[in-house]
C-alpha positions as CSV (number, residue, x, y, z in Angstrom):
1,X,-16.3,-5.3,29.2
2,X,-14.5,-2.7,31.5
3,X,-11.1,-0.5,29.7
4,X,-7.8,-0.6,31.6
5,X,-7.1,2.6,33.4
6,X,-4.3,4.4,31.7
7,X,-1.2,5.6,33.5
8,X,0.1,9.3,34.5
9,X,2.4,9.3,30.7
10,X,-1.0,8.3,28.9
11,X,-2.9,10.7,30.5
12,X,-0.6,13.5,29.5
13,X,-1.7,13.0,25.9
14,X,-5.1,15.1,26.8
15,X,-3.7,17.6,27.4
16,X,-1.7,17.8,23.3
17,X,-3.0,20.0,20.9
18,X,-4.1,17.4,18.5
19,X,-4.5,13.4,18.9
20,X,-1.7,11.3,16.7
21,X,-2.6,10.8,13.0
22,X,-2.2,7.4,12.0
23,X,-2.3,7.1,7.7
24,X,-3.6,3.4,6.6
25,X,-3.9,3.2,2.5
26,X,-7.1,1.7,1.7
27,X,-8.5,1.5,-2.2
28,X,-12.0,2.2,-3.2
29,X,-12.8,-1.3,-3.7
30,X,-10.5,-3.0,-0.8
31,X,-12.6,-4.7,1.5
32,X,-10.5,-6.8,3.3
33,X,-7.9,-3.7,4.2
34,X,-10.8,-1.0,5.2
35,X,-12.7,-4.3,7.6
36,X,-8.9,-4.5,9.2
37,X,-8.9,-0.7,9.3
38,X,-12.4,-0.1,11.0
39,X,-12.0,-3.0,13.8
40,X,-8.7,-1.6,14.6
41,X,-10.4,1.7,15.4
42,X,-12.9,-0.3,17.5
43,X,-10.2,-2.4,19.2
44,X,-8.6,0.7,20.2
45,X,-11.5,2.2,21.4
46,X,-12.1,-1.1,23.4
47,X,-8.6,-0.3,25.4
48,X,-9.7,3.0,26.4
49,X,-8.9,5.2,24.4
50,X,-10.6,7.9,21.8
51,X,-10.5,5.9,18.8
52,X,-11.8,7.8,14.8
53,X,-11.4,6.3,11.5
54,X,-11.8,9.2,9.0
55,X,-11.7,8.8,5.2
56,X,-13.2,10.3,2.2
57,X,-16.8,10.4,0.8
58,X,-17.5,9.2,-2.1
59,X,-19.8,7.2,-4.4
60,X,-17.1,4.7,-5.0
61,X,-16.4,4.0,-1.9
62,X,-19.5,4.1,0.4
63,X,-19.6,0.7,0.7
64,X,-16.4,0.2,2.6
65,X,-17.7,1.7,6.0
66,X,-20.1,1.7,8.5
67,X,-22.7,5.2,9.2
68,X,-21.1,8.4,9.7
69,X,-21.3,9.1,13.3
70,X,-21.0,7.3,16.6
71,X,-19.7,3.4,16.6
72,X,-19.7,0.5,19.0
73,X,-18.1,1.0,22.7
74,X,-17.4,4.7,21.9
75,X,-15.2,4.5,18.6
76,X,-16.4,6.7,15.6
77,X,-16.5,7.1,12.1
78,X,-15.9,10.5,10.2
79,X,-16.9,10.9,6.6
80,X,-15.3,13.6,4.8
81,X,-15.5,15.7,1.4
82,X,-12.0,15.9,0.3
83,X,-10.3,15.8,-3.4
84,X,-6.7,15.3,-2.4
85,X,-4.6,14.7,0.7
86,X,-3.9,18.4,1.5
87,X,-7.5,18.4,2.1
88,X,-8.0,15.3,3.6
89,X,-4.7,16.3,5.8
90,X,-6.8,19.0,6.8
91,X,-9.7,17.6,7.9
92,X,-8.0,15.2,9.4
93,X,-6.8,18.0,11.8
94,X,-9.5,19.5,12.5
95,X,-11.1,15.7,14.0
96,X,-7.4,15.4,15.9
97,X,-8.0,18.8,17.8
98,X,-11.6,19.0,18.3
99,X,-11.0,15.5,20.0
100,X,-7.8,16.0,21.8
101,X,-10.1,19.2,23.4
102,X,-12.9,16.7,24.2
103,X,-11.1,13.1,25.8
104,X,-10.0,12.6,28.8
105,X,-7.4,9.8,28.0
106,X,-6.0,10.9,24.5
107,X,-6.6,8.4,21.9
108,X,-5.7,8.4,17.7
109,X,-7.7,9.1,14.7
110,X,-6.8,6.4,12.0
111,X,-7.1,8.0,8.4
112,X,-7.9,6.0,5.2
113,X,-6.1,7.4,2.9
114,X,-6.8,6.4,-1.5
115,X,-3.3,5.0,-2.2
116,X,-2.9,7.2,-5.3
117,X,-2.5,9.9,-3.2
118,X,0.4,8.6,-1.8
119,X,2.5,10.1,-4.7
120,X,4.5,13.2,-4.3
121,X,1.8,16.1,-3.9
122,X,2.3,20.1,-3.2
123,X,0.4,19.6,0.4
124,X,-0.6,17.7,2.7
125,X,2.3,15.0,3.4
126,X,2.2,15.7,7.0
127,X,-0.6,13.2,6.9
128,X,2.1,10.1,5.7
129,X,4.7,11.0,9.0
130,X,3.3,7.8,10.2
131,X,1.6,5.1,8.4
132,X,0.3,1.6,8.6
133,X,-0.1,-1.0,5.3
134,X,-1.8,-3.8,6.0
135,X,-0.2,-6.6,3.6
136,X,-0.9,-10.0,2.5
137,X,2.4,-12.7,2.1
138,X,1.5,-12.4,-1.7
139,X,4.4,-11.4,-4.1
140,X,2.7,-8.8,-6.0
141,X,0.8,-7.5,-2.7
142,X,4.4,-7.5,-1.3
143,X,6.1,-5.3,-4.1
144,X,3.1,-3.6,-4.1
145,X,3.6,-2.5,-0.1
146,X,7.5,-2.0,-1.1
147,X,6.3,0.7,-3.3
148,X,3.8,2.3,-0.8
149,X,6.5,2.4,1.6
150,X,9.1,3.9,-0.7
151,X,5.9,7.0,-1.7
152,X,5.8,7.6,1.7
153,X,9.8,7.4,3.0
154,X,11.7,8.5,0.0
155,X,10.4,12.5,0.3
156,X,10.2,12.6,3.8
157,X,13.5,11.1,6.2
158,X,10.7,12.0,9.2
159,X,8.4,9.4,8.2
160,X,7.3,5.7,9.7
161,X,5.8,2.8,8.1
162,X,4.3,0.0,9.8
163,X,3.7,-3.2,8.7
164,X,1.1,-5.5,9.5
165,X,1.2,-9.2,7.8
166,X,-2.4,-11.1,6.9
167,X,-2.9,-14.1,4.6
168,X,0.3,-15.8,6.2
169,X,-0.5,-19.7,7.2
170,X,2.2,-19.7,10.0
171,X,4.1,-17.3,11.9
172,X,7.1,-17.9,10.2
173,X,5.6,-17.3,7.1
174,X,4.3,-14.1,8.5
175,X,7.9,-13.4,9.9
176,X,9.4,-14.3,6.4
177,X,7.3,-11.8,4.5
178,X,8.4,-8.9,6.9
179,X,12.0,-9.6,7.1
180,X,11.8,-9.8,3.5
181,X,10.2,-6.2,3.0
182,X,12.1,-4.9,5.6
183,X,15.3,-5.9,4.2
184,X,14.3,-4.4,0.9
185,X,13.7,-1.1,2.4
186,X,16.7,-1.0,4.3
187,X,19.3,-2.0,1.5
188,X,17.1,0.4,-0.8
189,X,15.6,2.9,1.0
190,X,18.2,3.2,3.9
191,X,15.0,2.7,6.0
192,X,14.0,0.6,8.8
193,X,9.7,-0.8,8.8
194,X,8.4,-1.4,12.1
195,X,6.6,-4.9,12.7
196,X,2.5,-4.6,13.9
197,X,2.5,-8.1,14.2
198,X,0.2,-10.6,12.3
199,X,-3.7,-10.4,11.6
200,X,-5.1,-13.5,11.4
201,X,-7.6,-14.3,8.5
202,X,-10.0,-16.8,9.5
203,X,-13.8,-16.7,8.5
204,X,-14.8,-14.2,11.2
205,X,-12.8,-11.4,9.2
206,X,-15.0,-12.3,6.2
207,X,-17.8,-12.8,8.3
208,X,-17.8,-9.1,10.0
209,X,-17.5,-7.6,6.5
210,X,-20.5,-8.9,5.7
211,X,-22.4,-8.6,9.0
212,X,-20.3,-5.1,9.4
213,X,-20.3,-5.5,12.8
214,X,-16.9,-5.6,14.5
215,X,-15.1,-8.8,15.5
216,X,-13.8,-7.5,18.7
217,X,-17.2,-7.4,19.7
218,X,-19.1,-10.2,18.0
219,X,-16.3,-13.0,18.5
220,X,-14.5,-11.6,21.0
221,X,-12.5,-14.9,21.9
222,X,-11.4,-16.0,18.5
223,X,-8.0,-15.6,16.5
224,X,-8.8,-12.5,14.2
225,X,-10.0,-10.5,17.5
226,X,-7.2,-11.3,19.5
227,X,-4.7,-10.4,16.6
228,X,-6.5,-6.8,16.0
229,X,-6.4,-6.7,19.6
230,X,-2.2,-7.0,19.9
231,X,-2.0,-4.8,16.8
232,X,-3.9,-2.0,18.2
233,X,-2.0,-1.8,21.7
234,X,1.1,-1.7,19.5
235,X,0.1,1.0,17.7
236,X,-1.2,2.4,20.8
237,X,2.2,2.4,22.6
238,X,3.7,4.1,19.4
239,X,1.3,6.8,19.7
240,X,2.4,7.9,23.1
241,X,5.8,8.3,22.1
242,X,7.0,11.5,21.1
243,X,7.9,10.4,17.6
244,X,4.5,10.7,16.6
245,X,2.5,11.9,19.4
């Protein structure tokens, strides 16, 4: 399948010193958030653009992502030793320059982030300037993405969260659960959450986690694909806007 040609404004995005950082929490035993992170990466590397999905190595979780090293239609995966998010921030950097130097039409480097380091640390919370959480319509997985949200906005008034609904059985449920957090944010938080839409959860999510190979690529037509595929030229256009580019 051939990549849209970006424009003039994308192009510019070669030329910065390092690609966008995008945060998305994912826990060491979270299967269903890191398969939504990973095809993301590979959805955005399907429109064209330099697409990495870094997290942490460890023992615990190993399981959650494909090799270390090159992925399908030029995407990437990039595991790293780190012990805290300073560190992780870090190398995290180090990815975003060596491959703003190396792309010729910019891109983003998604980082997995363990959600317990999401509370106030001594470095590294350049990392949580823009973030993604991927949540279900679930009340506790609700609360549960209220208080991610508030770890990452309360310190910082520079700092985005995006929200992207799964589990919902309608649109309007979908729309219900992010009015819902959003409204809870604002009142509390004095903070707006910007909407990434809804991922679909039929059987080819649960499918591709256990074939790991991407959606996008194996069931290109169905409703999971063409979700991850709206979510990622969403957070696509955010990247090539100043606020977080």
């Amino acid at each position: 399948m051939s990549t849209p040609h970006l424009g003039a404004r994308d192009r510019r995005l070669a030329h910065a010193a390092a690609l966008p950082l995008l945060a998305v929490p994912v826990g060491t035993r979270d299967v269903v958030r890191a398969a939504f992170a990973w095809n993301l990466v590979v959805e955005i590397a399907r429109l064209g653009a330099s697409a990495t999905l870094l997290a942490p190595r460890s023992g615990e979780s190993s399981a959650l992502w494909p090799a270390d090293g090159p992925g399908p239609v030029g995407s990437s995966v990039a595991l790293v030793r780190a012990e805290n998010l300073k560190e992780l921030h870090r190398a995290a950097l180090d990815i975003a320059v060596t491959r703003a130097a190396d792309v010729p039409d910019g891109g983003i480097v998604v980082v997995c982030v363990p959600p317990q380091w999401l509370r106030p640390a001594d470095g590294g919370r350049e990392l949580l300037r823009w973030v993604l959480l991927f949540s279900s319509t679930d009340r506790r997985d609700l609360l549960e993405s209220y208080s991610l949200a508030k770890q990452v906005l309360a310190p910082d008034d520079r700092a985005r969260v995006g929200i992207a609904i799964h589990g919902a059985r309608s649109i309007d449920e979908a729309r219900h659960a992010f009015d819902h957090l959003a409204d809870v944010a604002q009142r509390h938080l004095d903070r707006p959450l910007d909407s990434y839409g809804l991922l679909v959860d039929d059987l080819h999510v649960y499918r591709a986690i256990v074939s790991r190979r991407p959606i996008g690529i194996e069931h290109p037509q169905s409703p999971a694909a063409r979700a991850l595929r709206d979510v990622a030229q969403m957070v696509l256009e955010d990247a090539r806007t100043p606020a977080v580019a």
